[in-house]
C-alpha positions as CSV (number, residue, x, y, z in Angstrom):
1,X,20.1,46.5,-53.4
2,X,20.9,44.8,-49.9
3,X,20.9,40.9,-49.6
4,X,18.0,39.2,-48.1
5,X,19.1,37.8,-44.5
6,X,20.4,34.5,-44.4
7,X,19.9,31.8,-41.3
8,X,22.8,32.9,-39.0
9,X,22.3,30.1,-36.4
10,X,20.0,26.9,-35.5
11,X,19.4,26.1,-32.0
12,X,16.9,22.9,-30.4
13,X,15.9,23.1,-26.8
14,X,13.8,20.2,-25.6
15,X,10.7,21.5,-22.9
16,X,9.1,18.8,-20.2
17,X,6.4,21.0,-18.6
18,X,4.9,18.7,-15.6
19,X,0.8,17.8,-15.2
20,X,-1.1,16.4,-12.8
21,X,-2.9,14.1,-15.1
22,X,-1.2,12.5,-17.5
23,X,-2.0,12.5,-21.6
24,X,-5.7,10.4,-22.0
25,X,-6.6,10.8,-18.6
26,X,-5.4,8.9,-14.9
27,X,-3.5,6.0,-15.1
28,X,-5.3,3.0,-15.6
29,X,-5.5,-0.7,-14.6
30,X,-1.8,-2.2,-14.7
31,X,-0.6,1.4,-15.9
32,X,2.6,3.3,-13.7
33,X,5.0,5.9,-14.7
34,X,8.7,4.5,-14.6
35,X,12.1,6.0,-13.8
36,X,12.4,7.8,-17.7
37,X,8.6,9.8,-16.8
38,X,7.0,7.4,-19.4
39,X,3.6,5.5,-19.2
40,X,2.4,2.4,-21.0
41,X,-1.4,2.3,-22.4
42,X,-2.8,-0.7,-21.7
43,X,-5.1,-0.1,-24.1
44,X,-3.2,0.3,-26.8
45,X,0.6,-0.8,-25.6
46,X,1.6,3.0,-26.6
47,X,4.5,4.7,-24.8
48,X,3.4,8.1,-23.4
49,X,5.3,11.0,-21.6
50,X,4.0,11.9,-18.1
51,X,4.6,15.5,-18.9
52,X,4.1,17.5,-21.7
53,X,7.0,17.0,-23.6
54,X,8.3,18.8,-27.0
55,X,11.4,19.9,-28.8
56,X,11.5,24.1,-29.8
57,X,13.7,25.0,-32.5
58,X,15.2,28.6,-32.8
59,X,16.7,29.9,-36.4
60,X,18.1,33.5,-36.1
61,X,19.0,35.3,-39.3
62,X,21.2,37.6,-40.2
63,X,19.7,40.8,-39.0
64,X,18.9,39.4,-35.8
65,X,15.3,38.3,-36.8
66,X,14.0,34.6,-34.9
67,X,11.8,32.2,-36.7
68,X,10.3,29.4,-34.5
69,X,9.5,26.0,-34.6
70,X,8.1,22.8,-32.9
71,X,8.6,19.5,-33.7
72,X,7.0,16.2,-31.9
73,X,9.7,15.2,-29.4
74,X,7.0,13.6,-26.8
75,X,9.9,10.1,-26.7
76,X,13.7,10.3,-26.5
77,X,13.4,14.2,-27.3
78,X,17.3,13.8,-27.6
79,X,17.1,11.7,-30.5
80,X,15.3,14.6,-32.4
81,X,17.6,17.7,-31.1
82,X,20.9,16.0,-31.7
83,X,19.9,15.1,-35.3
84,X,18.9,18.8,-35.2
85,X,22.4,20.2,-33.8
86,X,24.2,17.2,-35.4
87,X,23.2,17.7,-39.2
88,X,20.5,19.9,-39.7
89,X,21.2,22.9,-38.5
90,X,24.8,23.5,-39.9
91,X,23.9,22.3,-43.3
92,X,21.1,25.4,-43.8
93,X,23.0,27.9,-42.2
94,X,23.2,30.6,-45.1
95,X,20.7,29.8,-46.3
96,X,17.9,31.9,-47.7
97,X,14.5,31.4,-45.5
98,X,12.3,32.5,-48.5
99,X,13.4,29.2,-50.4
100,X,11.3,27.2,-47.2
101,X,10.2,24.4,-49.2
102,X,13.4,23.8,-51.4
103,X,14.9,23.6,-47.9
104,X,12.6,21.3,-46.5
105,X,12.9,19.0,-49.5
106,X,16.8,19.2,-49.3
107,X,17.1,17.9,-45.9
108,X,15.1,15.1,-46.6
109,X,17.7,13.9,-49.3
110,X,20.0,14.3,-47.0
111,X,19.2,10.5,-45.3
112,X,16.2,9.2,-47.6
113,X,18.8,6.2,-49.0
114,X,20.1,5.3,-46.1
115,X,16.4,4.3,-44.9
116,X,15.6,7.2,-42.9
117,X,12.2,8.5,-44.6
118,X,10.3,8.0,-41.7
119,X,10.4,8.6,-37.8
120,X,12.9,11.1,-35.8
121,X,14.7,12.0,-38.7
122,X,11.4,13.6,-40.2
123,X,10.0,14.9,-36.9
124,X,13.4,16.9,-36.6
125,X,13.0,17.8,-39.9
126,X,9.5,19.3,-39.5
127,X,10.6,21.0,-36.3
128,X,13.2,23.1,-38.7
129,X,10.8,23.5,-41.7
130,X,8.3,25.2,-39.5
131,X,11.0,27.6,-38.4
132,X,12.1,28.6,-41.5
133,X,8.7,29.2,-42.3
134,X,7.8,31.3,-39.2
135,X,11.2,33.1,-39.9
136,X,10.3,33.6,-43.4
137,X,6.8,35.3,-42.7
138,X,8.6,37.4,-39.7
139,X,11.1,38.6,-42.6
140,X,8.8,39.9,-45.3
141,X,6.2,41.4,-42.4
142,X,3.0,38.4,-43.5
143,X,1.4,35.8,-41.7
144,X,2.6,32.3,-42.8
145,X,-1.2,31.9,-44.3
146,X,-0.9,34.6,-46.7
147,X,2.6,32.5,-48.2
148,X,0.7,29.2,-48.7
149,X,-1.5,30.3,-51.9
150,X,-4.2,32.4,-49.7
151,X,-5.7,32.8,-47.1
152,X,-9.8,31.2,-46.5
153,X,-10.6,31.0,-43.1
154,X,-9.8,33.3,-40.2
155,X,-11.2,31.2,-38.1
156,X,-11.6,27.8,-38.1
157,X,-13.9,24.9,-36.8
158,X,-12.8,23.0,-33.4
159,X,-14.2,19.6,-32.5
160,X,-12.9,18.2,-28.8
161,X,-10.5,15.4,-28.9
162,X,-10.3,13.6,-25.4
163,X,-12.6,13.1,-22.6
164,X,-10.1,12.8,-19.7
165,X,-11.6,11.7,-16.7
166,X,-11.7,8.9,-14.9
167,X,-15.3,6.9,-15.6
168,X,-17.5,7.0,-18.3
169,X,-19.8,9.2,-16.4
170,X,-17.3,11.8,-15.3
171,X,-16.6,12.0,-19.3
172,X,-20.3,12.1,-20.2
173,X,-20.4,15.0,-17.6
174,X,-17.3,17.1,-19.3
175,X,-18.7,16.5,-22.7
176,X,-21.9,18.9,-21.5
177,X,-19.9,21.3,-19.9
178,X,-18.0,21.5,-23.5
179,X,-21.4,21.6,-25.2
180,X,-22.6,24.2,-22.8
181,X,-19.8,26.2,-24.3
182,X,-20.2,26.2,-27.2
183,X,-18.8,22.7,-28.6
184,X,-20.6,20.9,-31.7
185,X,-18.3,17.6,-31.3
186,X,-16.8,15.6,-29.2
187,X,-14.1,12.4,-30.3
188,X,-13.5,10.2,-27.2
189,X,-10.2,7.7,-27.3
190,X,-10.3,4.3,-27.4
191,X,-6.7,3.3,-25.5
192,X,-9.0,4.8,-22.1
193,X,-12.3,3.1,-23.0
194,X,-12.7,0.9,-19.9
195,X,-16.4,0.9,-20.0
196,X,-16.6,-0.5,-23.5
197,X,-16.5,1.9,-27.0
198,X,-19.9,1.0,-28.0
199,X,-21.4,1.8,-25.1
200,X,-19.0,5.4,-24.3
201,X,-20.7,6.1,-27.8
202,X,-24.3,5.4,-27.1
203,X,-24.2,7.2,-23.5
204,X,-22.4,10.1,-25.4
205,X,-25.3,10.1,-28.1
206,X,-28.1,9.7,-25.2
207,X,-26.4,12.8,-22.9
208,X,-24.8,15.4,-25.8
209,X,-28.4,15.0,-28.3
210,X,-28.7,14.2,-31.8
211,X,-27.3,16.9,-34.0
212,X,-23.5,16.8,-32.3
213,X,-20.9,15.5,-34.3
214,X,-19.4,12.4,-32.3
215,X,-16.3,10.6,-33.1
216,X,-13.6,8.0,-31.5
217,X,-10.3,6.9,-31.9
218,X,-9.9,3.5,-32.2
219,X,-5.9,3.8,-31.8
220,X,-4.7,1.3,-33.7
221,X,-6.1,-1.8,-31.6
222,X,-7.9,-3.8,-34.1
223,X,-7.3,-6.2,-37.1
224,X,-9.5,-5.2,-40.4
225,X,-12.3,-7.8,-39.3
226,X,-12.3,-6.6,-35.7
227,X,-12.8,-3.0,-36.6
228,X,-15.3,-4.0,-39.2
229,X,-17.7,-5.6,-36.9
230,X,-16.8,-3.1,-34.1
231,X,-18.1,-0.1,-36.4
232,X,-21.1,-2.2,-37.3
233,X,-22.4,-1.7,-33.8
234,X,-21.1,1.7,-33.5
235,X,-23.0,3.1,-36.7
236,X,-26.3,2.8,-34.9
237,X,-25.3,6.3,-32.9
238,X,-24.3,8.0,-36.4
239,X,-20.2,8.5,-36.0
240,X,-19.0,11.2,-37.5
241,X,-15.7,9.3,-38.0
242,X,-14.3,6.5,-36.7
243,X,-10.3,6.8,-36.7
244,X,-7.1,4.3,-36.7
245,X,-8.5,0.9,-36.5
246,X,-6.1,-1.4,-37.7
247,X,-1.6,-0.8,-37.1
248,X,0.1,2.0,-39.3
249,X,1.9,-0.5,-41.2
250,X,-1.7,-2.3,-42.0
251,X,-2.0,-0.6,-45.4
252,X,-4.1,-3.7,-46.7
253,X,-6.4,-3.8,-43.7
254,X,-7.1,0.1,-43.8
255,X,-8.2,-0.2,-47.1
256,X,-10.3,-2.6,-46.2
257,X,-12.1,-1.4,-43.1
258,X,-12.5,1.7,-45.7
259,X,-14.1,-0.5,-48.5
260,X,-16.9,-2.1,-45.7
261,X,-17.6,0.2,-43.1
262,X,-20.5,2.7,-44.0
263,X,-18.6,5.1,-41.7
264,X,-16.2,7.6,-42.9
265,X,-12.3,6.3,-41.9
266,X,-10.3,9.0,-40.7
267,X,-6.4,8.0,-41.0
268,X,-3.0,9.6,-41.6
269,X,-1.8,11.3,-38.1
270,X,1.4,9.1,-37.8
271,X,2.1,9.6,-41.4
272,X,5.1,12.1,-42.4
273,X,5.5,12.6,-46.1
274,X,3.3,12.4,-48.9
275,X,4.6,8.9,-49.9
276,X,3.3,7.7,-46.8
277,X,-0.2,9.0,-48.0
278,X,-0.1,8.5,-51.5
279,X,-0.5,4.5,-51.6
280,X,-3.7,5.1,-49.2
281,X,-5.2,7.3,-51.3
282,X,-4.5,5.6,-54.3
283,X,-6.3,2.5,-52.3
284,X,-9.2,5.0,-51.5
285,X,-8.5,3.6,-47.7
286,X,-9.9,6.5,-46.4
287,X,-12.0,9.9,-46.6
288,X,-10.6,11.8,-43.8
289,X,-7.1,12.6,-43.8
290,X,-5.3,13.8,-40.7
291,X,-1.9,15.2,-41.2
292,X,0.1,16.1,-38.1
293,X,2.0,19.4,-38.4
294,X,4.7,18.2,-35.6
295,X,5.7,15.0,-38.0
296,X,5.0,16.8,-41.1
297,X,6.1,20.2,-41.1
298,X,4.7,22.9,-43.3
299,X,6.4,21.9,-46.1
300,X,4.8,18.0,-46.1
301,X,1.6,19.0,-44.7
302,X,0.5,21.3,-47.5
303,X,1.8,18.9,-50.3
304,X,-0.2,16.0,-48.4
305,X,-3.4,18.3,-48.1
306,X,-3.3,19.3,-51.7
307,X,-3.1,15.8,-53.1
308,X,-5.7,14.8,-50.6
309,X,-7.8,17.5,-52.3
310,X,-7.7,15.8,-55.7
311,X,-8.7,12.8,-54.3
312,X,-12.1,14.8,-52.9
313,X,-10.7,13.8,-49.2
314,X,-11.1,16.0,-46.6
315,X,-8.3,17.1,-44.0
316,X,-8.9,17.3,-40.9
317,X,-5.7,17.9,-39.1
318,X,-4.7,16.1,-35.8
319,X,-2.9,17.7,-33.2
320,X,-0.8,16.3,-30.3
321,X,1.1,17.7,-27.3
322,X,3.2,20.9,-27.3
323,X,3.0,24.3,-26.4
324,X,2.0,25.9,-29.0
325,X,4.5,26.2,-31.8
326,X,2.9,23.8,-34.2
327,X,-0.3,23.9,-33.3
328,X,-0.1,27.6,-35.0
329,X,1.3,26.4,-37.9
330,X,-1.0,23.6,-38.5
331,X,-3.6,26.5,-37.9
332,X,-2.0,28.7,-40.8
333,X,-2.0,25.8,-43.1
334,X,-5.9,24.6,-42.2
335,X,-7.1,28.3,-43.1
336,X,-5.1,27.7,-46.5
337,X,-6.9,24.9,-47.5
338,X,-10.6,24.0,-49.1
339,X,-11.0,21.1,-48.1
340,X,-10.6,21.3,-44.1
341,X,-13.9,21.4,-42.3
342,X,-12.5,21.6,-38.8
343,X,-9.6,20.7,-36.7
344,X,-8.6,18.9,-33.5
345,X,-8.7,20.5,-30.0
346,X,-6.7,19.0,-27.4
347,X,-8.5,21.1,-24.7
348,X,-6.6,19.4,-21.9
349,X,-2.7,20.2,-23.7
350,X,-3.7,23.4,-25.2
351,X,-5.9,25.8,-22.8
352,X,-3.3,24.4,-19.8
353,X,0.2,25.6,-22.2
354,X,-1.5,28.3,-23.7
355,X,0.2,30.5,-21.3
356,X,4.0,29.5,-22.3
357,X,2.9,31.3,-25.7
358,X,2.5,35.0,-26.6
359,X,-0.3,34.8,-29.5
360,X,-3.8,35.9,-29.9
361,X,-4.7,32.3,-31.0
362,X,-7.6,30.5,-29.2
363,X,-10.1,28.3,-28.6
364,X,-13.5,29.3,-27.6
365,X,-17.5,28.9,-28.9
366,X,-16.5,25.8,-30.8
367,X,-13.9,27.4,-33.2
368,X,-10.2,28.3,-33.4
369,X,-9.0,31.6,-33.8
370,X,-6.3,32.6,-36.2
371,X,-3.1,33.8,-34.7
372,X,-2.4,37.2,-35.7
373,X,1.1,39.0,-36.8
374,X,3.6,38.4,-38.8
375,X,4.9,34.6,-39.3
376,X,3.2,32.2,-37.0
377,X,2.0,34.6,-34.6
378,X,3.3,32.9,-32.2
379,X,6.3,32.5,-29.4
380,X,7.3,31.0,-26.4
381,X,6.7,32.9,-23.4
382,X,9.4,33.4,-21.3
383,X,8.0,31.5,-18.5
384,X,8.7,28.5,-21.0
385,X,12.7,28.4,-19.8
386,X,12.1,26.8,-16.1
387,X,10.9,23.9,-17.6
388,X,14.2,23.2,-20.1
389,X,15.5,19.8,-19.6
390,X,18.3,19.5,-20.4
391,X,20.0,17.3,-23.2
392,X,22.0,14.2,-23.0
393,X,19.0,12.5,-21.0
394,X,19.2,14.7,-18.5
């Protein structure tokens, strides 16, 4: 009986694909791109890449087979691909792809005591988990779905995250289009609110009708009492979530919010582990939980999404900018799950790099569809390669 491949190599290549409008929408009052190709939110004092920025991970077995993965690499991608080609990578090579989560779970001891439980360290980390996934599925000839404990969705709800245009009535006017085709809910973001969040709400309400689902992002900007009295005025026009009022590290205050708003909270997309999560949960902060795939990994993300499940939270997973990669596997893992009711659409990152992808995922009539094949479904395109920046800070 032959062996089963091993991983023969790792490789991390960091991607800076240029747009015309940056992440959010135009820059705003006091806001300018500096020499590094980084913006500052005003609105929320967030650091933001002008381009669409990720990290791509490539794991090539023995046999020749590639697994790929994406990691969140939007700041200082080098940070995450030298931890990648620095002390990830060589410690899996030959290693077996089918033990994925063992894997996962053994580079996180690698650093955990020397503080590093948290941040770029994980993000590389999820960038290699989601590879050794994808190359695990490629290997045995099954979608990655079909490894997580079943698959219960082939297609999955999509509500629009971002309104990106320039005044509130430009962003009332590309809700509608949305809802024309086929849309059921909308999330606007906070950070780009110059008109004011209660009344982007209302105006949303008055344009997009009563039965769509709206949401915003409040993006950390608020102490607990802030957020409280800000949802107050917001519940009027029905919310179907209101997300990330108070700091990450406000573990008291989100609890709070949770405990007096009659809204549901939706938290979690900066989280990384399940010990992040767990202290929330226990707190009952929240009853929306929004993992990120490109901080978690597969390996995180499922073990988050099944403990949120036996606190009777829903997931509804977030995702950010990239080209693809992880947005499939966050896919994957939502059609695993029972307790997912829809996930996030960045229509202005994903429609625009859906072309750097080969993949019959998609977003249309208000609903993701599943990528098909073997693995992920899903890899770059070779049109990808002219926008490789190269390493070092290049």
């Amino acid at each position: 009986m032959s062996s089963f491949p091993r991983i023969r190599s790792v490789e991390s290549f960091i991607i800076s694909i240029p747009r015309d409008t940056p992440y959010l929408g135009p820059l705003g009052p006091g806001e300018s791109v500096n020499a590094r190709g980084y913006l500052i939110r005003q609105g929320n004092r967030a650091i933001y890449p002008s381009t669409d920025m990720s990290v791509l991970i490539r794991i090539t077995a023995e046999d020749g087979t590639v697994g790929w993965g994406e990691t969140y690499g939007i700041i200082a991608p080098d940070a995450v691909t030298s931890i990648i080609d620095d002390v990830l990578g060589p410690v899996i090579l030959g290693r077996d792809p089918r033990d994925a989560m063992v894997i996962q779970e053994d580079l996180y001891d690698l650093m955990r005591v020397r503080g590093f439980f948290g941040g770029f360290y994980v993000d590389a980390i999820a960038g290699v988990d989601i590879a050794v996934w994808d190359l695990f599925g490629r290997l045995l000839g099954q979608p990655v779905v079909k490894l997580l404990g079943g698959q219960r969705m082939a297609r999955i709800p999509a509500y629009v995250s971002g309104l990106p245009r320039a005044t509130l009535e430009q962003r009332v006017a590309l809700a509608r289009e949305l809802q024309a085709r086929g849309f059921d809910a909308f999330k606007y973001a906070a950070a780009v609110s110059q008109e004011g969040i209660v009344r982007e709400m209302r105006q949303l309400r008055e344009a997009l009708g009563p039965d769509v689902r709206l949401m915003v992002d409040l993006h950390w900007k608020f102490t607990a009492q802030e957020a409280i009295q800000l949802v107050d005025q917001l519940a009027p026009y029905q919310p179907y979530f209101v997300e990330a009022p108070c700091q990450p590290e406000d573990i008291e205050g989100q609890a709070q919010v949770g405990a007096a708003i009659k809204v549901p909270l939706a938290l979690g997309e900066e989280w990384r582990t399940v010990y992040e999560v767990r202290p929330r949960l226990e707190r009952r902060s929240m009853s929306i939980l929004q993992p990120e795939m490109g901080h978690t990994g597969i390996s995180q993300f499922m073990q988050i999404a099944r403990m949120a499940n036996a606190f009777h939270v829903k997931v509804i997973p977030h995702a950010s900018i990239g080209i693809g990669i992880y947005q499939a596997a966050s896919l994957h893992a939502a059609a695993a799950l029972p307790n997912c009711p829809m996930h996030e659409y960045q229509h202005s990152v994903f429609d625009r790099n859906l072309r750097f992808v080969q993949t019959t995922m998609r977003c249309e009539g208000g609903h993701f569809m599943l990528p098909e094949g073997p693995g992920l479904g899903t890899v770059p395109h070779d049109d990808v390669w002219q926008y490789l920046r190269p390493k070092g800070g290049g």
